[in-house]
Each structure stands twice: as C-alpha cells, then as structure tokens.
Biotite code that builds the C-alpha atoms (Angstrom):
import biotite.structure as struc

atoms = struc.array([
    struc.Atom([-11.760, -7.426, 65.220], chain_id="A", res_id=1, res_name="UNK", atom_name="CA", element="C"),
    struc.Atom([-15.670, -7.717, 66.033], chain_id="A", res_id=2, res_name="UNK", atom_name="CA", element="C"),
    struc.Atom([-17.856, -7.352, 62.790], chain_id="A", res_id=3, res_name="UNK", atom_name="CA", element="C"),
    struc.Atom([-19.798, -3.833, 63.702], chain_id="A", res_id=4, res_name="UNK", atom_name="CA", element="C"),
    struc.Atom([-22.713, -5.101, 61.709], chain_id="A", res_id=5, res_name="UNK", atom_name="CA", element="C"),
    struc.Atom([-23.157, -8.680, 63.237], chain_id="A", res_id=6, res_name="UNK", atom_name="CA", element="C"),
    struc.Atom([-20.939, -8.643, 66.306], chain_id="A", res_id=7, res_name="UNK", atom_name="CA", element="C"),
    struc.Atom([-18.937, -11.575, 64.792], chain_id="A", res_id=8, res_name="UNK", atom_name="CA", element="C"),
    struc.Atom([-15.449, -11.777, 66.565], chain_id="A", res_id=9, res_name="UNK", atom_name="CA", element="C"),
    struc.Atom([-13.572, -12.881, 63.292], chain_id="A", res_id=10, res_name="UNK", atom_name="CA", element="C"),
    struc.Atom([-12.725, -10.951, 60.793], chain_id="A", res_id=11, res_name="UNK", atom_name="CA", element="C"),
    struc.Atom([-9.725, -11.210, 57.669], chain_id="A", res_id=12, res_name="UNK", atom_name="CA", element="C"),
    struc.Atom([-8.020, -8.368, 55.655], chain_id="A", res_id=13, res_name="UNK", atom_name="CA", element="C"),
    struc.Atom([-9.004, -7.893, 52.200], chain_id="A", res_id=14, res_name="UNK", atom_name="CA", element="C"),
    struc.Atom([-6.825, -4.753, 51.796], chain_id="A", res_id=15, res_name="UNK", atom_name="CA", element="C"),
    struc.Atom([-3.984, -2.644, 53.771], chain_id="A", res_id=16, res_name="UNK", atom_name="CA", element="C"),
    struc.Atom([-2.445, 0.564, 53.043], chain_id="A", res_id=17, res_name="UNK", atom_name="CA", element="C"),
    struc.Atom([-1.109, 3.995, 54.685], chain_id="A", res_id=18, res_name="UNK", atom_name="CA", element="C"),
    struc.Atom([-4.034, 6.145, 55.102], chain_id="A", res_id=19, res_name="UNK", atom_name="CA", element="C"),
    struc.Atom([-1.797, 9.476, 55.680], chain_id="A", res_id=20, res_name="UNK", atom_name="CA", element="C"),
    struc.Atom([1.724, 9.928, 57.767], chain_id="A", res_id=21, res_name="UNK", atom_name="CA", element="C"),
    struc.Atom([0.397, 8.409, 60.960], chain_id="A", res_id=22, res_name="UNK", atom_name="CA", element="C"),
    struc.Atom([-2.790, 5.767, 59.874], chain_id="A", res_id=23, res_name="UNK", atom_name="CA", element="C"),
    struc.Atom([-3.053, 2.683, 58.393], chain_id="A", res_id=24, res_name="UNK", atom_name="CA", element="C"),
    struc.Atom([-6.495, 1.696, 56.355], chain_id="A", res_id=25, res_name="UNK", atom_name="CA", element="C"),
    struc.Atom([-7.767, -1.788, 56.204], chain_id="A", res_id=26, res_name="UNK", atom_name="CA", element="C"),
    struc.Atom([-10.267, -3.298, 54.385], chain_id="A", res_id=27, res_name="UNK", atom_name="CA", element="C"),
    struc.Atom([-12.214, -6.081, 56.239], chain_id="A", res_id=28, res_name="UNK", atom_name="CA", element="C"),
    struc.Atom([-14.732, -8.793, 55.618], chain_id="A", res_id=29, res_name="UNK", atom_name="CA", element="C"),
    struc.Atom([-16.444, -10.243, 58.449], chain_id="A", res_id=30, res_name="UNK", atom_name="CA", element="C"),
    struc.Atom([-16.178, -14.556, 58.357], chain_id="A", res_id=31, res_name="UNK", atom_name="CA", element="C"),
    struc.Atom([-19.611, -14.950, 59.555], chain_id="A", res_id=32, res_name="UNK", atom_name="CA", element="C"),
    struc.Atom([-21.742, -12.294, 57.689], chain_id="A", res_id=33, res_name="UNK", atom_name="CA", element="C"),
    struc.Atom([-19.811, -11.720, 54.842], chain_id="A", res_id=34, res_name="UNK", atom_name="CA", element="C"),
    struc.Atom([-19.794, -7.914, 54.997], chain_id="A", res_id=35, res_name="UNK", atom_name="CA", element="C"),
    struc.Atom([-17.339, -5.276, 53.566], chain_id="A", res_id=36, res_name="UNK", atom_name="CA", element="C"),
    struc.Atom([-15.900, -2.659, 56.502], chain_id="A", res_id=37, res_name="UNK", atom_name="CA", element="C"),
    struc.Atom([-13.338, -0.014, 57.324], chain_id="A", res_id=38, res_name="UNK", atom_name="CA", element="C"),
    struc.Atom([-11.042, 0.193, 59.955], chain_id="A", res_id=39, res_name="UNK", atom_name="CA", element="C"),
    struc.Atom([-8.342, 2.542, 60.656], chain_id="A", res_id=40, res_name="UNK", atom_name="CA", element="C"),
    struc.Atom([-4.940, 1.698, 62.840], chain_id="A", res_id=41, res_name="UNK", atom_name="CA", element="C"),
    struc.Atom([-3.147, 4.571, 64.292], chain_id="A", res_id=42, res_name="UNK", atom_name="CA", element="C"),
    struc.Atom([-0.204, 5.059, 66.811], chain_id="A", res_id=43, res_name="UNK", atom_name="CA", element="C"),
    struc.Atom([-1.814, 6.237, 69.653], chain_id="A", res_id=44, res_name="UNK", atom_name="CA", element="C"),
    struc.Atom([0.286, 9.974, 70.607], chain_id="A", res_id=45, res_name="UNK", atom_name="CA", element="C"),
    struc.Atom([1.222, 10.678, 74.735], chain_id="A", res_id=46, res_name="UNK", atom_name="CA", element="C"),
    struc.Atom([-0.881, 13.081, 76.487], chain_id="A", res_id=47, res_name="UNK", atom_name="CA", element="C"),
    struc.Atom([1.018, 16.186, 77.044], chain_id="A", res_id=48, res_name="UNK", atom_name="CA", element="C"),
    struc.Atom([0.793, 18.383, 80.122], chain_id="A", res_id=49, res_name="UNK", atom_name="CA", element="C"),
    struc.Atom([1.503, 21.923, 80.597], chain_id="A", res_id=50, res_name="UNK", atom_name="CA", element="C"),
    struc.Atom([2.793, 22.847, 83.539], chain_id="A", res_id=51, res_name="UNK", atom_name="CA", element="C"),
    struc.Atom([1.483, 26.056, 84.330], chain_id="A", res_id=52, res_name="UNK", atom_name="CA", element="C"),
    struc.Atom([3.330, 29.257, 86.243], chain_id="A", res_id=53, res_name="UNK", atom_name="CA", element="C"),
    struc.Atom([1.550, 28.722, 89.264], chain_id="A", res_id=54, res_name="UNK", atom_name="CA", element="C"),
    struc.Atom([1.773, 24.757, 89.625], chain_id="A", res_id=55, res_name="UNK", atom_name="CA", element="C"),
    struc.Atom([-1.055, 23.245, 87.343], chain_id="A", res_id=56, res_name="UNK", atom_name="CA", element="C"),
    struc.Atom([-1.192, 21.296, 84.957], chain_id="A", res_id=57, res_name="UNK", atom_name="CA", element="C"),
    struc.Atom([-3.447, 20.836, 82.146], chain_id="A", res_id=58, res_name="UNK", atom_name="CA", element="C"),
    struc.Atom([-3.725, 18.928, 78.881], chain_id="A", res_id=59, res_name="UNK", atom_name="CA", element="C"),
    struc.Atom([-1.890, 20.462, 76.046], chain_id="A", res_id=60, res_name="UNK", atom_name="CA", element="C"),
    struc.Atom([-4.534, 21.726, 73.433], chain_id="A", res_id=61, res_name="UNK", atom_name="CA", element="C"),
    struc.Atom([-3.283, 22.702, 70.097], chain_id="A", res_id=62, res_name="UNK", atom_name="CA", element="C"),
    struc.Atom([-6.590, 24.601, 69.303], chain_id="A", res_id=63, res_name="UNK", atom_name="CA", element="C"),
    struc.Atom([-5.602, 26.788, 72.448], chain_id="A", res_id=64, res_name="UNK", atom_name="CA", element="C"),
    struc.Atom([-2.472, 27.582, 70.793], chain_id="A", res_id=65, res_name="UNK", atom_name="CA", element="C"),
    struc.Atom([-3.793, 27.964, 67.885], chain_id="A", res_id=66, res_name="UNK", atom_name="CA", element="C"),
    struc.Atom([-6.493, 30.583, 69.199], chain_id="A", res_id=67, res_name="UNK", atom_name="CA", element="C"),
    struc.Atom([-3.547, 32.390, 70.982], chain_id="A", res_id=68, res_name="UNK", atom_name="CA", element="C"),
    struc.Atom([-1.526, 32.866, 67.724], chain_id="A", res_id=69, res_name="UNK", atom_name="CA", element="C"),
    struc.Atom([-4.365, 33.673, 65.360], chain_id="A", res_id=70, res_name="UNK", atom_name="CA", element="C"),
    struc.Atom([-4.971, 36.223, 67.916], chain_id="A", res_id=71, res_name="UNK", atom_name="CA", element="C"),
    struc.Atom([-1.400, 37.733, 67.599], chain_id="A", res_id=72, res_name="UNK", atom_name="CA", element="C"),
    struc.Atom([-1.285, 37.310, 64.198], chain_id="A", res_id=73, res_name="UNK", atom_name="CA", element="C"),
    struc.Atom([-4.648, 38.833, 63.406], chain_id="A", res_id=74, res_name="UNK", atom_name="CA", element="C"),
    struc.Atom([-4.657, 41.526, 60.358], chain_id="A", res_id=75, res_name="UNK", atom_name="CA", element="C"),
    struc.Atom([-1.297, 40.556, 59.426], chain_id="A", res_id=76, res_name="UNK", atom_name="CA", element="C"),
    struc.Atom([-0.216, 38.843, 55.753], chain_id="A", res_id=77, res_name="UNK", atom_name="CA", element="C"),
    struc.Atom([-0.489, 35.414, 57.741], chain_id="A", res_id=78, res_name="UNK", atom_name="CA", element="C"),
    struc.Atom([-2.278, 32.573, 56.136], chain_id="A", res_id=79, res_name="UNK", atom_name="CA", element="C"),
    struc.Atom([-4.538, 29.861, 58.210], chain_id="A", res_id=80, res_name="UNK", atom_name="CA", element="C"),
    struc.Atom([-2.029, 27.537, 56.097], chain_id="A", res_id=81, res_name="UNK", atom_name="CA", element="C"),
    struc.Atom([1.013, 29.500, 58.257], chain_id="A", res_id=82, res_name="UNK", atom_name="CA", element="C"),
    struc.Atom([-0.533, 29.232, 61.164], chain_id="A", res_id=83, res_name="UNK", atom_name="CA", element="C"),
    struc.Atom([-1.425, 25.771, 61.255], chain_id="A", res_id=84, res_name="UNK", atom_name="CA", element="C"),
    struc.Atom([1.897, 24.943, 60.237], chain_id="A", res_id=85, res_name="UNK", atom_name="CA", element="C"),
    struc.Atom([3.921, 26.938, 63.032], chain_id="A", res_id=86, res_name="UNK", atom_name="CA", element="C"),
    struc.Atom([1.263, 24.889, 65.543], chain_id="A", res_id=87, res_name="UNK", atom_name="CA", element="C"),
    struc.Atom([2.211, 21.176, 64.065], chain_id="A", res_id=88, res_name="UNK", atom_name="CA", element="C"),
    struc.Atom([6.026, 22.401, 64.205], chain_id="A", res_id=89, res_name="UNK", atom_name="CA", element="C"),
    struc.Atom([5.361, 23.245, 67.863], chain_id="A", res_id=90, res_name="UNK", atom_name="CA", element="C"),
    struc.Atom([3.219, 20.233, 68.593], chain_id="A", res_id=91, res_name="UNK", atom_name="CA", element="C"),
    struc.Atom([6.068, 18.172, 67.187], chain_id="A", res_id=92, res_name="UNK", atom_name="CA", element="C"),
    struc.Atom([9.081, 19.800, 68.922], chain_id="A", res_id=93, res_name="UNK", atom_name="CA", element="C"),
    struc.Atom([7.053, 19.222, 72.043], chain_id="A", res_id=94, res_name="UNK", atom_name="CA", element="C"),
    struc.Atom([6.380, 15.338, 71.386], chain_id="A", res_id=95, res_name="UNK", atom_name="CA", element="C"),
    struc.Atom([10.201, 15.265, 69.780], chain_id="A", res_id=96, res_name="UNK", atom_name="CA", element="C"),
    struc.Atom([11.358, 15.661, 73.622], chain_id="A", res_id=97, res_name="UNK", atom_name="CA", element="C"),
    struc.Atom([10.688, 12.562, 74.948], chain_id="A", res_id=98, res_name="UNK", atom_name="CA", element="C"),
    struc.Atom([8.685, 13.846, 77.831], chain_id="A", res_id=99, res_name="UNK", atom_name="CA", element="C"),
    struc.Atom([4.627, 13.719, 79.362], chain_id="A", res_id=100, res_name="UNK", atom_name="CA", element="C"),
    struc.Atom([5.079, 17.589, 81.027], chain_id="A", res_id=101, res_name="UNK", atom_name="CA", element="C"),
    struc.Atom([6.348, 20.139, 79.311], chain_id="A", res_id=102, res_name="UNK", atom_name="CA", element="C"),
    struc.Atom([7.309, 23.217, 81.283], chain_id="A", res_id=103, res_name="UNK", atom_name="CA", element="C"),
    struc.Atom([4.299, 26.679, 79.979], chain_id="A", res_id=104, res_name="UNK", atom_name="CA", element="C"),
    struc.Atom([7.570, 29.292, 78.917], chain_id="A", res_id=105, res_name="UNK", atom_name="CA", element="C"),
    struc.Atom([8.871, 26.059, 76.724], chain_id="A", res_id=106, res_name="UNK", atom_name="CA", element="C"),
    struc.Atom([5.756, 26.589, 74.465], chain_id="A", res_id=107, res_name="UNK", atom_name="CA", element="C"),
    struc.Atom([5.743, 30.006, 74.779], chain_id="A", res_id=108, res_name="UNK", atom_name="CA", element="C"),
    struc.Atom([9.371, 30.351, 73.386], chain_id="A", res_id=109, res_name="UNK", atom_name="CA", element="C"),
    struc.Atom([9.144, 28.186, 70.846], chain_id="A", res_id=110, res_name="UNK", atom_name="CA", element="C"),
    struc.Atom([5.882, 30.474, 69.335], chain_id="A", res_id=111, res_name="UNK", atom_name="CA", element="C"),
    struc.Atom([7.682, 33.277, 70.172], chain_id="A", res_id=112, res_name="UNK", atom_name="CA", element="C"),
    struc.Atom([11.100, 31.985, 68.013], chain_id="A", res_id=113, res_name="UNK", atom_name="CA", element="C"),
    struc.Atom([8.981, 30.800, 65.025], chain_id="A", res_id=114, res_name="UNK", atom_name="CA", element="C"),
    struc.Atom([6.374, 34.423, 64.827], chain_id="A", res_id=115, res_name="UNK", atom_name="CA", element="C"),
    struc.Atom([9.536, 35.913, 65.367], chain_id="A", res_id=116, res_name="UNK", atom_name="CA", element="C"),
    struc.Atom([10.536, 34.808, 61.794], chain_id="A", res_id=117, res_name="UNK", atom_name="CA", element="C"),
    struc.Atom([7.447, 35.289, 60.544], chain_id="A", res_id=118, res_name="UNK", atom_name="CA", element="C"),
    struc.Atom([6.277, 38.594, 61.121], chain_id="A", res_id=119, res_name="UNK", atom_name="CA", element="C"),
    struc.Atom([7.728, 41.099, 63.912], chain_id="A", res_id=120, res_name="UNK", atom_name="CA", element="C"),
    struc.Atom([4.370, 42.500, 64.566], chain_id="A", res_id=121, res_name="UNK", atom_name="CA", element="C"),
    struc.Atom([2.603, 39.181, 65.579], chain_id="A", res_id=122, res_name="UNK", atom_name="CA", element="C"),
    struc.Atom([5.597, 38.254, 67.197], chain_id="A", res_id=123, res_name="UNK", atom_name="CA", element="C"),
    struc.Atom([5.575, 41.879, 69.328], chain_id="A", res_id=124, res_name="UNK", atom_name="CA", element="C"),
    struc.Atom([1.845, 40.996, 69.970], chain_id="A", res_id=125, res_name="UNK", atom_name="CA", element="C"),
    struc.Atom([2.553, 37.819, 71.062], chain_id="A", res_id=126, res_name="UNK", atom_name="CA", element="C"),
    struc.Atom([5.443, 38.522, 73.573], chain_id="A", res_id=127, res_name="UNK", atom_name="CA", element="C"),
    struc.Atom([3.005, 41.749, 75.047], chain_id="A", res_id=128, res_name="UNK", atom_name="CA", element="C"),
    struc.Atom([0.720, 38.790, 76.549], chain_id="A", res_id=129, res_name="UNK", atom_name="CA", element="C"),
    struc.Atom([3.467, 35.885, 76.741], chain_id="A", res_id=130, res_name="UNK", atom_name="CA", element="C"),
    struc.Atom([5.514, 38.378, 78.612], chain_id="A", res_id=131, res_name="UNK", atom_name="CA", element="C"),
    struc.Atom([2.561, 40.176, 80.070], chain_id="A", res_id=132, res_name="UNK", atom_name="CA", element="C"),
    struc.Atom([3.767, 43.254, 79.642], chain_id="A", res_id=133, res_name="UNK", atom_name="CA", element="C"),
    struc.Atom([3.006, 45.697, 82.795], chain_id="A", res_id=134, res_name="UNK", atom_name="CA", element="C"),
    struc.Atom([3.763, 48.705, 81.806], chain_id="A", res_id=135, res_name="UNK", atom_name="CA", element="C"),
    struc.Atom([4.664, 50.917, 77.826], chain_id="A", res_id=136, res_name="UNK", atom_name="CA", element="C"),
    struc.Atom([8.559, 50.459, 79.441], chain_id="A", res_id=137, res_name="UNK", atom_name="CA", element="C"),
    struc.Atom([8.319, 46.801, 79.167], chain_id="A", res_id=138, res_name="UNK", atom_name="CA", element="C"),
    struc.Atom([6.746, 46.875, 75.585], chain_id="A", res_id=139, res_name="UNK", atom_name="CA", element="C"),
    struc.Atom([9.308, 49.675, 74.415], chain_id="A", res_id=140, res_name="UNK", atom_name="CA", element="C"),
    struc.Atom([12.151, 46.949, 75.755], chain_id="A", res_id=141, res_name="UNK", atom_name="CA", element="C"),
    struc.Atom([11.123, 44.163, 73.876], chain_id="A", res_id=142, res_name="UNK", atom_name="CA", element="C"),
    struc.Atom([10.510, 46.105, 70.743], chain_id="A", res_id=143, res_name="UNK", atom_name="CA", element="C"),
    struc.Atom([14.321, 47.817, 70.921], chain_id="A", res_id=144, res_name="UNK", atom_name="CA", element="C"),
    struc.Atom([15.529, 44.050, 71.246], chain_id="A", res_id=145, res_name="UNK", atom_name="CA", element="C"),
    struc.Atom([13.841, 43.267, 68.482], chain_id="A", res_id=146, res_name="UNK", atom_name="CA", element="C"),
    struc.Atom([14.642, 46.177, 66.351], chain_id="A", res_id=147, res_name="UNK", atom_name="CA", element="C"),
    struc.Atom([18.463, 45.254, 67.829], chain_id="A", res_id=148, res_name="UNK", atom_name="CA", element="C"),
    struc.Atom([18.560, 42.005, 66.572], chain_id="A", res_id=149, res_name="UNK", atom_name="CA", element="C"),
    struc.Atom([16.688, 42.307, 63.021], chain_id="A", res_id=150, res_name="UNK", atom_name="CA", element="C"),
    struc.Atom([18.966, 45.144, 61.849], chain_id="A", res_id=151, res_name="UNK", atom_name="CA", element="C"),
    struc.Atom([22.157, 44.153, 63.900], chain_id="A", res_id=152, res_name="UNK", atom_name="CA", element="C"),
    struc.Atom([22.522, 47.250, 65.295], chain_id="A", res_id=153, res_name="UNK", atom_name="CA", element="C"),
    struc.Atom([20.947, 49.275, 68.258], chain_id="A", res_id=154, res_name="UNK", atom_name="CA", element="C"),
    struc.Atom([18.350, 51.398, 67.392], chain_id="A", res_id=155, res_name="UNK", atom_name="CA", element="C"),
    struc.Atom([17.512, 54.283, 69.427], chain_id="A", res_id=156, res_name="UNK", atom_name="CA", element="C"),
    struc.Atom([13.740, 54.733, 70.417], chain_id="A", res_id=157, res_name="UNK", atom_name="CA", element="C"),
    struc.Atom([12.448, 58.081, 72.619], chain_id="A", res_id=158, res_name="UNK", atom_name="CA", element="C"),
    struc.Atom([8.979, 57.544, 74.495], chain_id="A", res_id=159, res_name="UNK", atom_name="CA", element="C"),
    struc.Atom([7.241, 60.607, 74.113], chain_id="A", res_id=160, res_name="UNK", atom_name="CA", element="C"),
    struc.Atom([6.613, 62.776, 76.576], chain_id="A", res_id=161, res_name="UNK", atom_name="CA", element="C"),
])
C-alpha cells in the first residue's frame, strides 16, 4: 500500500476490522513517514447487464429501479425504508444467479412479485408501464387477475359504458 501522504510504498496494519457486511477497515501507518491512515477493502461486485426488449444492453442501475418503483408506489403507505429494501432484495436475487446479463422481464417480475405483496395499487401501477398497457382492456385484465388471486375467487368487473 503507497503512503497517500508521502508516496512511501510500505506500509503495516495497526488495526483490522469489518467495516459493514461487505468492507473491511484497516488502520495503517506508513514505515517511512510515520503517519496514521484509512483504508477500506471491499469485494469488488460483477457488472450486471440488462438485456433490453429490443437487443441492448445496458448497465444495471439500482437508482433506475429505484426511480421506477418510487414512481409506482408514489402516495401510497410505502416507506423510502420499503422501497430501498424491495431494491437490495432485487439487486441480490439478480447477483444470487450466477450470471453478467440478466434478461429486462427478469427484473421486471421480480418488482412486480415483491409490490405485489406490498401494496396492490403500486403493484397495478407498476404492471400498467411494465406491461405497457395499450388499451383500459388490458388494465381491466390485469386488475381482475389480481382481484382473482388476492380473494381466491373470480371477481366480476363491468367497464362502463
């Protein structure tokens, strides 16, 4: 390790401990200059890739999904805590597979499972873009499944004329 105050390329540890679930902190004094410093060892994570409907791929960015679900979930009794939560559980299902690309409708269903449990209107809102709903049809479908499956029975909806 090169001292960051007097470029000295040895170094010894004074102190080492966990930092938080995925750092380790150590405590260093430089050999030649005899100052104190920090340094901080983590395991560095693969770099995801979506692969998008129409063949391209782009880095996976947790504040994007994020945005996307604070969007759906937006005037509902859903705390910043829940949300951040249900995007770590995603972002660690998706590094859990073992696997640099992971397919767009992967991520999508496994928002659309977890709001689902959370709150039926975020998860509706959700599905209307995920889905991208063309038509009030569509949206009246997805809402009857969902109505089908939380009461476990079929539940008759008219559209209005």
């Amino acid at each position: 390790m090169i001292c960051p105050l007097c470029e000295h390329c040895e170094t010894k540890v004074l102190d080492k401990r966990d930092a938080d679930a995925v750092s380790t902190r150590r405590r260093r004094e430089c050999l030649g200059c005899h100052q104190r410093f920090t340094t901080y060892e983590r395991v560095e994570q693969l770099d995801l890739m979506v692969a998008k409907h129409d063949g391209r791929r782009e880095a996976f960015n947790p504040d994007k999904l994020r945005t996307g679900i604070t969007l759906a979930v937006a005037k509902r009794p859903i705390t910043s805590e829940q949300v951040d939560r249900l995007v770590a559980d995603v972002e660690l299902e998706l590094r859990s597979a073992k696997t640099r690309e992971i397919p767009a409708d992967l991520i999508g269903s496994l928002v659309m499972t977890r709001l689902k449990e959370l709150d039926d209107v975020a998860y509706i809102r959700f599905a209307s873009v995920y889905r991208d709903f063309t038509d009030a049809r569509s949206f009246q479908s997805e809402v009857k499944e969902l109505l089908h499956h939380s009461t476990g029975r079929t539940t008759q909806i008219k559209p209005e004329d």
